[in-house]
ZAMAR-75847 format. One line per 5 residues: number of its first residue (from 1); for each residue x, y, z of C-alpha. Coordinates in nm, 4 decimals. Layout:
BEGIN
NUM = X,Y,Z | ...
end
This chain:
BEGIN
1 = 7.3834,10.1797,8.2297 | 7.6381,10.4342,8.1605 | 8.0358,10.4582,8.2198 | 7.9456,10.7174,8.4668 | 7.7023,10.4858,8.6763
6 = 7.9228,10.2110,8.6750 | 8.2461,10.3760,8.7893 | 8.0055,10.5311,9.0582 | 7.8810,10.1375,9.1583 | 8.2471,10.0128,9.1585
11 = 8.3842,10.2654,9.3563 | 8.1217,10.3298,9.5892 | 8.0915,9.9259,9.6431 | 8.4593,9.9278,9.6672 | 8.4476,10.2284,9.9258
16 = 8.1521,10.0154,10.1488 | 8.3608,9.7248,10.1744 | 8.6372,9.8651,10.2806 | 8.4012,10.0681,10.5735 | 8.1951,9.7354,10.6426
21 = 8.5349,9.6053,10.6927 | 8.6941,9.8506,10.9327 | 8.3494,9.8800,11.1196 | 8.3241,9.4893,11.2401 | 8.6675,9.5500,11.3530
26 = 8.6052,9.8221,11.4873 | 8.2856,9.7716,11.6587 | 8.3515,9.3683,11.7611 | 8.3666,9.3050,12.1180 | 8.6751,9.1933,12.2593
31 = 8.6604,8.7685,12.2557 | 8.6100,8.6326,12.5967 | 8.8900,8.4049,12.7358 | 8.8507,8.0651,12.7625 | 9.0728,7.8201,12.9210
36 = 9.1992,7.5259,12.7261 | 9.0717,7.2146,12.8571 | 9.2900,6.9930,12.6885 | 9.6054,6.8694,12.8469 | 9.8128,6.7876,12.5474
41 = 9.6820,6.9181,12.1380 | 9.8940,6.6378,11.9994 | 9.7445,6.3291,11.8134 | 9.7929,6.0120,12.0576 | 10.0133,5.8487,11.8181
46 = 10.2445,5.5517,11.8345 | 10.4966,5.7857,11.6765 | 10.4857,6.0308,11.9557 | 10.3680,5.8627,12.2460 | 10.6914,5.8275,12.4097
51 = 10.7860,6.1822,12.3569 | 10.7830,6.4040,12.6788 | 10.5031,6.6817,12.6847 | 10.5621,6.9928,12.4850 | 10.5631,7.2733,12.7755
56 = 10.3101,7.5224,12.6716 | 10.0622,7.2289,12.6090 | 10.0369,7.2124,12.9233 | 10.0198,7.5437,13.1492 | 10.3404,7.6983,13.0395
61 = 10.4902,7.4710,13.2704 | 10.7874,7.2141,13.1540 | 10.7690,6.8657,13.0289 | 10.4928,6.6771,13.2545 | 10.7714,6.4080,13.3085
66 = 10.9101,6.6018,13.5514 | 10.8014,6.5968,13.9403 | 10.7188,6.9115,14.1664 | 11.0990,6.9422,14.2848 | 11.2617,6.9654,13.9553
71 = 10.9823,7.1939,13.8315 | 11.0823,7.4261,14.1333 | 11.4597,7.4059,14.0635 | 11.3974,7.4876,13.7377 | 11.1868,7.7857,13.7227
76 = 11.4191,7.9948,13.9180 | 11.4161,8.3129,14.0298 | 11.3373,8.5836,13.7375 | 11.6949,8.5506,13.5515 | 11.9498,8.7930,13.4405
81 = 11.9723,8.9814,13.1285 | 12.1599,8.9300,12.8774 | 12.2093,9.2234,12.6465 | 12.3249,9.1844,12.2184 | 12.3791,9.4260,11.9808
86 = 12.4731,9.2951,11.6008 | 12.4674,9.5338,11.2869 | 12.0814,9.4564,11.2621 | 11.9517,9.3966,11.6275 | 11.9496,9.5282,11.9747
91 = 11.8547,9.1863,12.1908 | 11.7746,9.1412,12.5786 | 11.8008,8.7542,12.6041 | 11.7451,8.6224,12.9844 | 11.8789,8.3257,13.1959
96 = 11.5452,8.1885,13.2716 | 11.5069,7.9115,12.9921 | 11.7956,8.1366,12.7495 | 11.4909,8.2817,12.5529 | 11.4337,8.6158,12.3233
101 = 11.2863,8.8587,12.5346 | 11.3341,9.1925,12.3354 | 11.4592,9.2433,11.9695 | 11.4666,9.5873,11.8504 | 11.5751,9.6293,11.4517
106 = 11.8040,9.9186,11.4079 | 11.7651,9.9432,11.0705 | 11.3988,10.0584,11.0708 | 11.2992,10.3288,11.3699 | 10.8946,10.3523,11.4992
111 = 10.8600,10.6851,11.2453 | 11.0509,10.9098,11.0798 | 11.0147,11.1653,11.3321 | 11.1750,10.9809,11.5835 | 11.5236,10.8435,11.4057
116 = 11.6879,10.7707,11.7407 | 11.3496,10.5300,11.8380 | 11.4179,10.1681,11.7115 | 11.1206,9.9858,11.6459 | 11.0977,9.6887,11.8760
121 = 10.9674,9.3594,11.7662 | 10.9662,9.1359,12.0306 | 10.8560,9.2244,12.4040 | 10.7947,9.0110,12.7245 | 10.6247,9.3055,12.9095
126 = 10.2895,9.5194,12.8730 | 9.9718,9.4398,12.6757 | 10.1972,9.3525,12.3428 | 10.3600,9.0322,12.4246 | 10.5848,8.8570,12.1884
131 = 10.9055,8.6619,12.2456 | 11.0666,8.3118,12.1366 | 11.1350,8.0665,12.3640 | 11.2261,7.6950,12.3079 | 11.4001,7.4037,12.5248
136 = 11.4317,7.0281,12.5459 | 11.2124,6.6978,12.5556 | 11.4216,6.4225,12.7143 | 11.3250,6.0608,12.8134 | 11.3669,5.9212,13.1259
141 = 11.5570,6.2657,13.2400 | 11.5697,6.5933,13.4020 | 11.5933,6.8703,13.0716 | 11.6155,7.2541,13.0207 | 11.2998,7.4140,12.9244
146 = 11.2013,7.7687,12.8524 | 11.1655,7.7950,13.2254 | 11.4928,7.6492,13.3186 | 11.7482,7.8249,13.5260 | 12.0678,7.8998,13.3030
151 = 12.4014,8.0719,13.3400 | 12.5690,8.2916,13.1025 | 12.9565,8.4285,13.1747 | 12.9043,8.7991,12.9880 | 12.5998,9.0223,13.0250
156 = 12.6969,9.2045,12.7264 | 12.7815,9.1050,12.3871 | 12.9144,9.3325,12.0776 | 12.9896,9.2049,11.7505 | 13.3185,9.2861,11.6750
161 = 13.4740,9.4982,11.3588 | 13.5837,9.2735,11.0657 | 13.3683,8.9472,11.2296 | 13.0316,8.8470,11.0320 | 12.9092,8.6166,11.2929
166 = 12.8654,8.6447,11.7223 | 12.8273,8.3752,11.9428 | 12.6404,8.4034,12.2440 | 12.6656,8.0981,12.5215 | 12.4403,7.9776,12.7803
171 = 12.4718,7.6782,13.0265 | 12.2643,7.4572,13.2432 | 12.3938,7.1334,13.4239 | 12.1363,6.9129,13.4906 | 12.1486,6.7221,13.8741
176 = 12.2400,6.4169,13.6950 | 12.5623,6.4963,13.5625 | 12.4503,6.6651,13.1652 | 12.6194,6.9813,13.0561 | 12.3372,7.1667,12.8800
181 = 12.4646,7.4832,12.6356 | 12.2257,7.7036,12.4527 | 12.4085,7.8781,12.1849 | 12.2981,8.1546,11.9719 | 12.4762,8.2347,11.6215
186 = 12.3723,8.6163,11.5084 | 12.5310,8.7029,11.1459 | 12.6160,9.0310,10.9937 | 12.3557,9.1808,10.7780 | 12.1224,8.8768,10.8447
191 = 11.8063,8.8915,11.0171 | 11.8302,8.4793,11.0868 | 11.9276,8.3651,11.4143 | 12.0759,8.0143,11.4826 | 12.0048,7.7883,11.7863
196 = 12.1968,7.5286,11.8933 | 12.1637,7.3057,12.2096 | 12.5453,7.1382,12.2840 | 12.4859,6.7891,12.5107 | 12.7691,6.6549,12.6487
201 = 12.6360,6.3309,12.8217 | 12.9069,6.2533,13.0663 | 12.6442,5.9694,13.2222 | 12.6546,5.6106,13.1336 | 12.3545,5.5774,12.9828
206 = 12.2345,5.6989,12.6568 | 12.0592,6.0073,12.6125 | 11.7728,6.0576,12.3755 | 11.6113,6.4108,12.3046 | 11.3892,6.5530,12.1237
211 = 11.3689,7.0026,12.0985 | 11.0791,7.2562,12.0856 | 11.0539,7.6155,11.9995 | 10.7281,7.8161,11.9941 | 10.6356,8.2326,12.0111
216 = 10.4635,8.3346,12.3153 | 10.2112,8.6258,12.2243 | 9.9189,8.8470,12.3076 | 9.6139,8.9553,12.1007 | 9.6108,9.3285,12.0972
221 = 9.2812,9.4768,12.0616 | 9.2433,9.7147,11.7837 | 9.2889,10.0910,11.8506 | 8.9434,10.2324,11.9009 | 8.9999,10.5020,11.6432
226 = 8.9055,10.5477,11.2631 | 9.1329,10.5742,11.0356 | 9.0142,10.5435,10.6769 | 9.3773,10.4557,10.5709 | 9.3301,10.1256,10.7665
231 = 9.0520,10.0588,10.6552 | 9.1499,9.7170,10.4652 | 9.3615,9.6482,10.7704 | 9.6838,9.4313,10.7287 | 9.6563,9.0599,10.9056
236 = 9.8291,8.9859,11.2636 | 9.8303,8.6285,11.3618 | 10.0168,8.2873,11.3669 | 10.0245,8.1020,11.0064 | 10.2300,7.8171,10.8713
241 = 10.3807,7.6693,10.5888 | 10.4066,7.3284,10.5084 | 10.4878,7.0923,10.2048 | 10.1082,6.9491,10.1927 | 9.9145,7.2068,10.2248
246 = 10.1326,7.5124,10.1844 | 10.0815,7.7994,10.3075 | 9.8203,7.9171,10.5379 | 9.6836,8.1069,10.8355 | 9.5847,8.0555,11.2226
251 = 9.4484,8.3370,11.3676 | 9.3687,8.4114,11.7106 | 9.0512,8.3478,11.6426 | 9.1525,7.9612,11.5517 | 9.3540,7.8820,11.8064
256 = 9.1199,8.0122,12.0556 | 8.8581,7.7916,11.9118 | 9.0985,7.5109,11.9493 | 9.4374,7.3691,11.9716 | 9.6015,7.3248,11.6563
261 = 9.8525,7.0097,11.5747 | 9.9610,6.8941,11.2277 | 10.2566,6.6408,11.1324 | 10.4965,6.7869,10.8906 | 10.8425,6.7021,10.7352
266 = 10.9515,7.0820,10.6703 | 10.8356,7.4008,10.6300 | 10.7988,7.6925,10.8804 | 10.5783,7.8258,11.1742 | 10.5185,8.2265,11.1898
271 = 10.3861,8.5142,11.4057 | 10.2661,8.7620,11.1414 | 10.2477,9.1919,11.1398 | 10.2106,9.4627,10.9024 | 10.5763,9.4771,10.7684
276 = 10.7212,9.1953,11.0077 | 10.7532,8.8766,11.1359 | 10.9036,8.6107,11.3269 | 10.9227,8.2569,11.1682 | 11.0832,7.9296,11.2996
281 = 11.2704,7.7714,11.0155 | 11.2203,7.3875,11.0105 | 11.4795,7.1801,10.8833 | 11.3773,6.9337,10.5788 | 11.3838,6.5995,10.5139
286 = 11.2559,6.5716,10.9538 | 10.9697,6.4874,11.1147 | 10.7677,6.7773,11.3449 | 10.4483,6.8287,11.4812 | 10.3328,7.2180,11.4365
291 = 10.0775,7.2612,11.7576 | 9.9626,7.5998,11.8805 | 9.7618,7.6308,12.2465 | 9.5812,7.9374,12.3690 | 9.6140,7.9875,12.7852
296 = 9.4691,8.2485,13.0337 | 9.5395,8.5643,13.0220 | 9.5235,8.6407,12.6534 | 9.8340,8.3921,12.5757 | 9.8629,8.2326,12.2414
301 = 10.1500,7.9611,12.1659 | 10.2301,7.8702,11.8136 | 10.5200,7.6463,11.7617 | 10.7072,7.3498,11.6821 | 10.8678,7.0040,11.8281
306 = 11.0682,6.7385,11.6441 | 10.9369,6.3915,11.6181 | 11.2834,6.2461,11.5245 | 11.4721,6.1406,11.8419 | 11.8856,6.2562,11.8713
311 = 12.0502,6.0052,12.0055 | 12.3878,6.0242,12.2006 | 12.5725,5.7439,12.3311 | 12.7581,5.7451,12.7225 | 13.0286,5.9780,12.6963
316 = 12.9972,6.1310,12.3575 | 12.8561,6.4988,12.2755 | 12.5904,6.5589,12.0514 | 12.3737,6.8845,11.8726 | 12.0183,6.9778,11.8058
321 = 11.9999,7.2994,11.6127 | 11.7074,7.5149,11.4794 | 11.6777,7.8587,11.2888 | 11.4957,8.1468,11.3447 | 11.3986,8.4837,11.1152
326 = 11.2940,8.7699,11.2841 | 11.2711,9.0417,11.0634 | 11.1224,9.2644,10.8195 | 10.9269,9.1034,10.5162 | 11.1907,9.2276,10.2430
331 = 11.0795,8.9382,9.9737 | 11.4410,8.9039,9.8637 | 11.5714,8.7520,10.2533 | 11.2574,8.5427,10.2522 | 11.2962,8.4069,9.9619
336 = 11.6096,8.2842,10.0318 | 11.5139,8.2061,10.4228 | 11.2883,7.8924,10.3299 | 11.0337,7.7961,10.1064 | 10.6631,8.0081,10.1105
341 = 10.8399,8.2818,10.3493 | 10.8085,8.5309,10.0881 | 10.3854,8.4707,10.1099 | 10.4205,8.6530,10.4315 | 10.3829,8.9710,10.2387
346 = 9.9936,8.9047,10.2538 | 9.8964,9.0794,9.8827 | 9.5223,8.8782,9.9723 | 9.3259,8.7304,9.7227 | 9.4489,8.9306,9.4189
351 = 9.8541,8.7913,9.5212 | 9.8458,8.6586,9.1421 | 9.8783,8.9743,9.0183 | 9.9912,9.2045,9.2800 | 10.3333,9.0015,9.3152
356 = 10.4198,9.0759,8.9640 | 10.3269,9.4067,8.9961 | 10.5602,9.4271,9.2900 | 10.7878,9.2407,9.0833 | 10.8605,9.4772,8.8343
361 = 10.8107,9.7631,9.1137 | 11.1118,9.6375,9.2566 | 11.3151,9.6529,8.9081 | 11.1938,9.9762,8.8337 | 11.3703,10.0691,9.1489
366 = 11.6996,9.9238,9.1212 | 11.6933,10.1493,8.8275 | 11.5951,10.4838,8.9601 | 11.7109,10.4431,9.3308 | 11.3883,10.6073,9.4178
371 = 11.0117,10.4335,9.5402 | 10.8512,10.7769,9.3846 | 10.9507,10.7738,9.0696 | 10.9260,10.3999,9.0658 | 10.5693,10.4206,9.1654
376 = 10.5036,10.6864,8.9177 | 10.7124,10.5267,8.6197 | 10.5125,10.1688,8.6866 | 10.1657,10.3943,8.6974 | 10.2746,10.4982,8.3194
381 = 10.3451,10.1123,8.2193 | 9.9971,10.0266,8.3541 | 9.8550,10.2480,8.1808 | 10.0277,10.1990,7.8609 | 9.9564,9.8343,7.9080
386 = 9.5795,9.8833,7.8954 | 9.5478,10.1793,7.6807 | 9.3409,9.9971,7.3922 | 9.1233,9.9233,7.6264 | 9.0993,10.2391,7.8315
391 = 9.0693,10.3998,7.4470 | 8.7904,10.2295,7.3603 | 8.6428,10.3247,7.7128 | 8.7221,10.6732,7.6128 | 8.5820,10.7054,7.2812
396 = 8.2645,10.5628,7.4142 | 8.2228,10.7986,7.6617 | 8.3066,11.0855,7.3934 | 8.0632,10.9702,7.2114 | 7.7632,10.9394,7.4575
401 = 7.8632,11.3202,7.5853 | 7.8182,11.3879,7.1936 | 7.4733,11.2466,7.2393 | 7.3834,11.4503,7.5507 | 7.2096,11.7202,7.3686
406 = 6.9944,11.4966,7.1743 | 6.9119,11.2625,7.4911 | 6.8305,11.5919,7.7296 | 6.5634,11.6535,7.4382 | 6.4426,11.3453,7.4571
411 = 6.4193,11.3872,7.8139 | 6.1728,11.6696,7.8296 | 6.0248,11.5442,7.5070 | 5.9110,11.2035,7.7255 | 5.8837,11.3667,8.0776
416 = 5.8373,11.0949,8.3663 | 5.7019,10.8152,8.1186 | 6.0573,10.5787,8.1105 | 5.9076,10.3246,7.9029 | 5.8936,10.5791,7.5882
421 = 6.2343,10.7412,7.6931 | 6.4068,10.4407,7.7015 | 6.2624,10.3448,7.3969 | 6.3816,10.6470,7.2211 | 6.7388,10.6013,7.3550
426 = 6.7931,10.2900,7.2241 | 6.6394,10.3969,6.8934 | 6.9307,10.6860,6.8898 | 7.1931,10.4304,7.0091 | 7.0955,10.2383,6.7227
431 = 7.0671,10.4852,6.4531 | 7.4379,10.6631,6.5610 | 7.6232,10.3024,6.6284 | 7.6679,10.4109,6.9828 | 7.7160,10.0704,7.2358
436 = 7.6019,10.2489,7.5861 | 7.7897,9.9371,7.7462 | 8.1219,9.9907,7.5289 | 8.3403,10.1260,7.8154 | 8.2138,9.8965,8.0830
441 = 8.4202,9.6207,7.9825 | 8.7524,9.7867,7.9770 | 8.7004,9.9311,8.3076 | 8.5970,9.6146,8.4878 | 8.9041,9.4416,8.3296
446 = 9.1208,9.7396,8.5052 | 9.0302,9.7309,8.8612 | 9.1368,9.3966,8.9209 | 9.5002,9.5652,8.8426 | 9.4248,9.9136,9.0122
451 = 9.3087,9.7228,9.3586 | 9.6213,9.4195,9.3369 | 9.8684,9.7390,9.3101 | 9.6711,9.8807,9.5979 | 9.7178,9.6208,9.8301
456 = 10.1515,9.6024,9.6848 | 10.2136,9.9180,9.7565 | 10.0064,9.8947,10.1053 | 10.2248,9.5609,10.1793 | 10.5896,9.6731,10.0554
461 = 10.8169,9.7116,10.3577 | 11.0402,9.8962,10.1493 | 10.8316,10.1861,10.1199 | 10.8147,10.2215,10.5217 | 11.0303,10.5612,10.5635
466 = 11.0722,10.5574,10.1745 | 11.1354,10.9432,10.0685 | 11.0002,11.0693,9.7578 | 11.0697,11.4605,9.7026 | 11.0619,11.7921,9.8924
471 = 10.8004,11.7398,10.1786 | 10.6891,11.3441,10.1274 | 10.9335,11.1927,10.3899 | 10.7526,10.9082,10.4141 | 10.5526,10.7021,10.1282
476 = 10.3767,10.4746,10.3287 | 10.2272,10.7837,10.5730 | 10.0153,11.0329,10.5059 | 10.0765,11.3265,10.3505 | 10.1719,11.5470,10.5696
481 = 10.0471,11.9299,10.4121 | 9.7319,11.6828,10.2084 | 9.8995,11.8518,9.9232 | 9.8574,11.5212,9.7073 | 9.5423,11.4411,9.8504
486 = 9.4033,11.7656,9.7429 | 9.5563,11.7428,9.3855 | 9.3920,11.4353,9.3329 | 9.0464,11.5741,9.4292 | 9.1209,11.8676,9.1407
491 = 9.2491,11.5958,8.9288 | 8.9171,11.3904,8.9881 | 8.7305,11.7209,8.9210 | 8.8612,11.7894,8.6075 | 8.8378,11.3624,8.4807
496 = 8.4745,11.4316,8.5337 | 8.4248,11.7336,8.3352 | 8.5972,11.5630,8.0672 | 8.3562,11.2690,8.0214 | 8.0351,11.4260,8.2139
501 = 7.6908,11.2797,7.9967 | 7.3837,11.3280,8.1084 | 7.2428,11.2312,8.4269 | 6.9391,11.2908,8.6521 | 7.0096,11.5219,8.9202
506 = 7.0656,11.2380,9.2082 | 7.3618,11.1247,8.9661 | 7.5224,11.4796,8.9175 | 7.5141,11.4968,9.2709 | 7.6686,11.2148,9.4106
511 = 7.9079,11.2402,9.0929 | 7.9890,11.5767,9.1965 | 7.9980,11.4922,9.6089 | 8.2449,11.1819,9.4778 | 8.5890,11.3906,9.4653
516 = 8.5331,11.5534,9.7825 | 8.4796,11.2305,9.9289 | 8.8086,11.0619,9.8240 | 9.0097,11.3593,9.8773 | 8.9053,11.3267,10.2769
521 = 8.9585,10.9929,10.2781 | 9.2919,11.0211,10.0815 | 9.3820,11.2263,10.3585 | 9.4999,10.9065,10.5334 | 9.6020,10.7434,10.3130
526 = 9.9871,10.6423,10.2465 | 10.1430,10.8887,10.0215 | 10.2654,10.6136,9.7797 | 9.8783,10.5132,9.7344 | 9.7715,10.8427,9.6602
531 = 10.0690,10.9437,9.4434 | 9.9940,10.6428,9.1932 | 9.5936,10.7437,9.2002 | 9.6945,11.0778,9.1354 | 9.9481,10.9924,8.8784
536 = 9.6470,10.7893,8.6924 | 9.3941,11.0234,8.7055 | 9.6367,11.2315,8.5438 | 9.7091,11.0271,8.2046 | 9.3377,10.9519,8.2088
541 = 9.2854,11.3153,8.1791 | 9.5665,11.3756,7.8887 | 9.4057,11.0621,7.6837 | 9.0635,11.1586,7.7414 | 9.1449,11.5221,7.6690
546 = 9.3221,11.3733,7.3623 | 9.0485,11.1564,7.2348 | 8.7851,11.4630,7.3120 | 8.9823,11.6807,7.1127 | 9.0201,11.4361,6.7763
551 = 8.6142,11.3775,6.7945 | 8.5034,11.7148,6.8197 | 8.3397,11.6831,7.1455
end
């Protein structure tokens, strides 16, 4: 087997998978909906047997210790809005159980044609549903839920010049005398929320509560188009992150098999998206239970309640807090957010080397002040890294095109008989010290690296909107004149007449069809992507060109 042949099997097996891929999600019939018939996903523990329902474990309706009347009162009618606008987020909270019903990020718009169009994250309406909503589990007592009827004194909220934080209040008095208020902390430049319930129990007996938070969301289908620049597509779903088993995901697909529960004493619970996600932030050193329930109508539920009773005596106040990040996945914030965040930036099964990669991406950048140039400065380093090995690849390759003349002879020497041809072949191998095999190794070593930086520069928020030069806008969209695209296809072009050998005519052609089929499907691809394979096929031309020259060939 030649260099030739096995680039062609790489890249052609690389270039099925990706197709096989996008076709099962493609051509996979939407999931029919099936009703949970369990009343409650948590373990029937001693631990947790006294704790009021969690809401969405049952119907979406609140805590099961409460009777028809209070679930009436407590519903309400369908709730005010409640509008907040911070340095990073647009917000329409509502009365009805003081949830998140819209967040749009003003810092990042839907596409760079549109700057005036914020991209909006979470949404109670329409086929895309995703919001946060939380409440209260309280023994023995009437509690606010994420159906619960609150009241709020301002419908509009602005954080003020020369404050870095905004408080926004809601309050609910329960019919036996408990003053209820929902606050929510937004900071400047911060993309983490925090959630506080005040209780002031003004009753004579003491109160002991428990609090829940979960996301409430749909399961879009995919778009029923094809769009070979999606082809490896980027995961939506719930996952989770605790201290035993770290990190790890529950897709729709899972929780509609089943409900989920775990016990956990930190850690997080997410709703995942290309570029974004929402996370509830668990506080350490506690005890939770992490459940998720799937409902009619396409509604998924993956959240959180604490295991760890607050207790406040008659007459005292008391707080239950929680934190949540909605937000782009910028690995700096989610680093710092909590533990694991930052593996939200789903690099798959190559993350081992595509979060260096990224890594020193990142550097290069806070040098240049440019994703472009960073992209095409790292390319160089790559290649530099590996260019023993990509010599040696070369060399061989120079020599077996040195050896073309001789092995067309023995082509028409042998005819059709391929027992005597190969014979002969190995005979000449032998005799001129040529290993046929001596660039396969250095290649296969390679596109480990080539497909990890792939899937980094595929992941990397920060190249959403990125500008490069002149006409590229946008790295992580398509170019949009296919000037690079087409570039690359010459640039393919001219690799191959660099290092052509000889083949039978089924392997010219295919070799020959190969550029015009990854310039069409570079097409689609994000600019950064087809910049760096550009880029590449570039110094592979000036080393092979190089290394040509210095053998004679």
């Amino acid at each position: 087997m030649d260099n030739q042949r096995l680039i062609l099997f790489v890249v052609l097996g690389f270039l099925f998978l990706m197709l096989w891929q996008s076709w099962v999600e493609y051509s996979s019939p939407e999931q029919p909906v099936v009703e949970s018939t369990r009343d409650n996903a948590s373990p029937e523990t001693a631990e947790t047997a006294s704790i009021p329902e969690t809401p969405a474990i049952s119907s979406d309706t609140p805590g099961m210790a409460q009777d028809s009347a209070t679930l009436s009162a407590n519903r309400g009618p369908t709730g005010e809005t409640v509008f907040v606008e911070t340095d990073t987020y647009k917000v329409e909270l509502n009365t009805v159980g003081a949830g998140i019903n819209k967040i749009w990020l003003k810092k990042y718009t839907v596409d760079i044609d549109h700057p005036d169009d914020l991209l909006q994250l979470m949404n109670d309406s329409g086929e895309d549903i995703f919001t946060a909503q939380g409440g209260l589990l309280v023994q023995g007592r009437e509690f606010p839920t994420h159906k619960t009827q609150f009241t709020s004194t301002n419908k509009k909220y602005s954080m003020p010049e020369g404050k870095d934080t905004l408080d926004v209040e809601f309050v609910w008095n329960s019919p036996d005398g408990i003053t209820y208020k929902k606050i929510y902390t937004f900071s400047r430049n911060s993309y983490i929320i925090d959630i506080k319930y005040k209780v002031f129990n003004t009753s004579s007996k003491e109160w002991v509560g428990y609090q829940y938070n979960q996301f409430k969301r749909t399961q879009v289908d995919a778009q029923n188009s094809f769009n070979p620049a999606t082809m490896v597509p980027s995961y939506t779903g719930g996952a989770i992150y605790d201290e035993q088993d770290k990190y790890r995901k529950i897709s729709f697909s899972d929780m509609q098999d089943e409900n989920f529960s775990i016990l956990t004493t930190n850690g997080w619970v997410g709703m995942l998206q290309h570029y974004f996600v929402g996370s509830w932030l668990l506080e350490k050193n506690s005890k939770y239970e992490i459940f998720s329930n799937k409902l009619p109508g396409n509604n998924f539920f993956l959240g959180y309640k604490s295991l760890a009773p607050v207790v406040i005596q008659a007459g005292n106040a008391g707080e239950l807090s929680s934190r949540l990040f909605v937000g782009p996945k910028e690995t700096k914030r989610l680093e710092a957010a909590a533990p694991g965040l930052e593996l939200t930036v789903d690099f798959g099964w190559l993350t081992p080397i595509s979060s260096p990669l990224y890594w020193l991406l990142d550097k290069i950048h806070s040098f240049v002040g440019n994703w472009g140039w960073a992209i095409i400065i790292l390319t160089i380093l790559i290649k530099l890294a590996f260019f023993p090995l990509s010599a040696a690849s070369h060399k061989s390759m120079a020599n077996m095109r040195k050896m073309t003349p001789r092995i067309k002879t023995l082509k028409e020497r042998y005819g059709d008989d391929k027992q005597k041809l190969n014979q002969a072949m190995m005979k000449l191998y032998k005799e001129e010290k040529i290993n046929p095999l001596g660039g396969c190794l250095p290649i296969l070593i390679q596109i480990p690296v080539f497909i990890a930086l792939y899937w980094a520069l595929l992941e990397s928020v920060e190249l959403r909107q990125a500008p490069w030069i002149l006409w590229i806008k946008d790295l992580s969209a398509p170019d949009p004149y296919f000037i690079l695209p087409i570039l690359m296809g010459v640039s393919m072009l001219a690799q191959q007449s660099l290092s052509a050998v000889a083949m039978d005519p089924m392997q010219k052609r295919i070799m020959m069809a190969m550029p015009v089929v990854f310039t069409f499907f570079f097409l689609f691809f994000p600019s950064g992507l087809v910049l760096y394979w550009t880029v590449n096929n570039l110094l592979t031309i000036a080393q092979q060109y190089t290394i040509n020259k210095k053998m004679g060939v």
